[in-house]
C-alpha positions as CSV (number, residue, x, y, z in Angstrom):
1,X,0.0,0.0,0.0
2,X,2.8,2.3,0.7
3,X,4.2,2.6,-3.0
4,X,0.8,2.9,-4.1
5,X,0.6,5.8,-2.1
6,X,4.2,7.3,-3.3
7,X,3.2,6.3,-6.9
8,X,0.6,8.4,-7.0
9,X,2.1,11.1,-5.6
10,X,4.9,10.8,-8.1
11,X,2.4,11.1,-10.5
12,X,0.4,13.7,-9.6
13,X,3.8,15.9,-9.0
14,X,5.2,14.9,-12.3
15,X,2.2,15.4,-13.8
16,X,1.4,18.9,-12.5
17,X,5.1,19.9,-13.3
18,X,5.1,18.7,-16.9
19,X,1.7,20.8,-17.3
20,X,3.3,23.8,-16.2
21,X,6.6,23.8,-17.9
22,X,3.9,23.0,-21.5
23,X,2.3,26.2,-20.2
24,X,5.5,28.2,-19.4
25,X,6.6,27.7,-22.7
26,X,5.1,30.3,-24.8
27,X,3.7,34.0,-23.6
28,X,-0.3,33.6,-23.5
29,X,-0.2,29.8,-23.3
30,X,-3.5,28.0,-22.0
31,X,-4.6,24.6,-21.1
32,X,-6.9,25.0,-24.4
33,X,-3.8,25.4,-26.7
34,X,-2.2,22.4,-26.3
35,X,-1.7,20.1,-28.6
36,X,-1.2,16.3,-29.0
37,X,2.1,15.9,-28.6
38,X,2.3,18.1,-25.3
39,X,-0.5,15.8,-23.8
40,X,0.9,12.6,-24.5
41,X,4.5,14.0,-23.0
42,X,2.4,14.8,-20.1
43,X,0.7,11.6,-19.8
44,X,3.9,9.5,-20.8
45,X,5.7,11.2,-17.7
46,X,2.8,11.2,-15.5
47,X,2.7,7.1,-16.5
48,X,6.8,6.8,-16.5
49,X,6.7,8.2,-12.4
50,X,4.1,5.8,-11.3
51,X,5.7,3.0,-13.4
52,X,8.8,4.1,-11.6
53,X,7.8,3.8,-8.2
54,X,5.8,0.8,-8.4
55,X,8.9,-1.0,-10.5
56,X,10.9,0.0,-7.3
57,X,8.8,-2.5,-5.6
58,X,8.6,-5.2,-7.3
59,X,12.9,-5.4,-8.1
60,X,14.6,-7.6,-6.8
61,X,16.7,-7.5,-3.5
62,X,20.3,-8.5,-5.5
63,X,19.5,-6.0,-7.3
64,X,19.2,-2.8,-4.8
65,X,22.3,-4.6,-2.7
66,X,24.2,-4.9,-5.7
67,X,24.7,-1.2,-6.5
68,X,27.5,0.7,-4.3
């Protein structure tokens, strides 16, 4: 339960920054202005954080002892 939680906080903070740095990158930019490719970035990082911390979960223990 507790990467769940940690997951989805990963993905709402990567989420939330990825929309504002689409925003931030033009003068005048809105949510309405987007286009394709800046939502699935968006998405795709939002999914690559959660993927992240639930991954972390599910490694192996040689793994995580391995690196030094």
């Amino acid at each position: 339960m507790q990467y769940f939680v940690k997951s989805i906080y990963a993905g709402s903070v990567t989420g939330l920054g990825s929309l504002l740095a689409a925003l931030q990158a033009g003068e005048g930019v809105e949510v309405s202005d987007l286009g394709t490719a800046a939502w699935v970035t968006i998405g795709l990082a939002t999914v690559l954080a959660i993927g992240g911390v639930l991954g972390l979960q599910a490694a192996p223990a040689t793994v995580s002892t391995s690196v030094k």
